[in-house]
N, C-alpha and C positions, 0 to 999 in steps of 0.2 A: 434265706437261701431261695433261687428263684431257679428255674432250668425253663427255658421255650426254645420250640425247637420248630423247624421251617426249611420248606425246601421240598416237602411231601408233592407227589404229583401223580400225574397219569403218564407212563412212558412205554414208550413199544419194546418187544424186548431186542435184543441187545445195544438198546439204549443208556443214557448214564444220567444220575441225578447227584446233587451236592447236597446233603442236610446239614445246617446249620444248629449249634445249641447255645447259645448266648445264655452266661452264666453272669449271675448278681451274687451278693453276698458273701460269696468268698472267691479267689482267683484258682482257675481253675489248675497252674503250673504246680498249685501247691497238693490237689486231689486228685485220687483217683477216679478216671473219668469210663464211663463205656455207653455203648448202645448196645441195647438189646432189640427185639421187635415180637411182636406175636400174631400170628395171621389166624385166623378167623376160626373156631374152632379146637383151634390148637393152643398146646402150654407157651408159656412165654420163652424167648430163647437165649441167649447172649450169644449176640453178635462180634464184637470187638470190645478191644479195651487199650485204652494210652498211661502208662504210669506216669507219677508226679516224677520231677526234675527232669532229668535227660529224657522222658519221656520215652521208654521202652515201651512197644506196640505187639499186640499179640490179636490173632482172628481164630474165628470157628472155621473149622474145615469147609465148611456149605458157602465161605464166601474167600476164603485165602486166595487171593491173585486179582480177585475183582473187585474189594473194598479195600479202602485205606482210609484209617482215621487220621487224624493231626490234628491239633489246638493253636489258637492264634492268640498267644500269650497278650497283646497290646490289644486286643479285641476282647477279651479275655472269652473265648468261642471256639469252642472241639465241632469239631466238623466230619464229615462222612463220606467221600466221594466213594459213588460206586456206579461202575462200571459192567459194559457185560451182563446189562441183570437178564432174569429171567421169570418165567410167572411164577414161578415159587419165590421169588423176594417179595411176591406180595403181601405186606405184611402194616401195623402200625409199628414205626419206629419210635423207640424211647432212649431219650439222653437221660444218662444216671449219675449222681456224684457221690464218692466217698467222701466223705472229710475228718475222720470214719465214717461218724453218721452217714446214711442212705439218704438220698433226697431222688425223687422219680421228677422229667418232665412231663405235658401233657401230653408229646408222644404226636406224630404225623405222618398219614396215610400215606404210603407207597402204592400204585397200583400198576403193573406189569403186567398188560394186553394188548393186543393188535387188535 
């Protein structure tokens, strides 16, 4: 099982970035998928999360309205648009799978400054 993830940047804020998590090893329609992130200093957080099948979608309140996860079942790739950030999304992002087993990616820098 493989998780990289991409799409980390430098953005001004109320700017919007796409993170990408391109998944190996197993598909991801069948797991459950999330991002979390942890900014600098601080415990790690969960950010969002997409279930397996119909893909029920659920966010942290610190992002509700401004992130949206989805997965690209023929890409097999859960993805993260967000939107509206702010310098508290500064954070590194991680793509996570259940399958149950936990699999962590290695996770890429956000950084939200003018």
């Amino acid at each position: 099982v493989q998780l990289v993830e991409s799409g980390g940047g430098l953005v001004q804020p109320g700017g919007s970035l796409r993170l990408s998590c391109a998944a190996s090893g197993f598909t991801v329609s069948s797991a459950l998928m999330s991002w979390h992130r942890q900014a600098a200093g601080k415990e790690r957080e969960w950010v969002a999360i997409i279930a397996r099948g119909i893909g029920i979608t659920n966010y942290a309140d610190s992002v509700k309205g401004r992130f949206t996860i989805s997965r690209d079942n023929a890409k097999n790739t859960v993805y993260l648009q967000m939107s509206s950030l702010k310098p508290e999304d500064t954070a590194v992002y991680y793509c996570t799978a259940s399958t149950p087993d936990t699999y962590w990616g290695q996770g890429t820098q956000v950084t939200v400054s003018s």
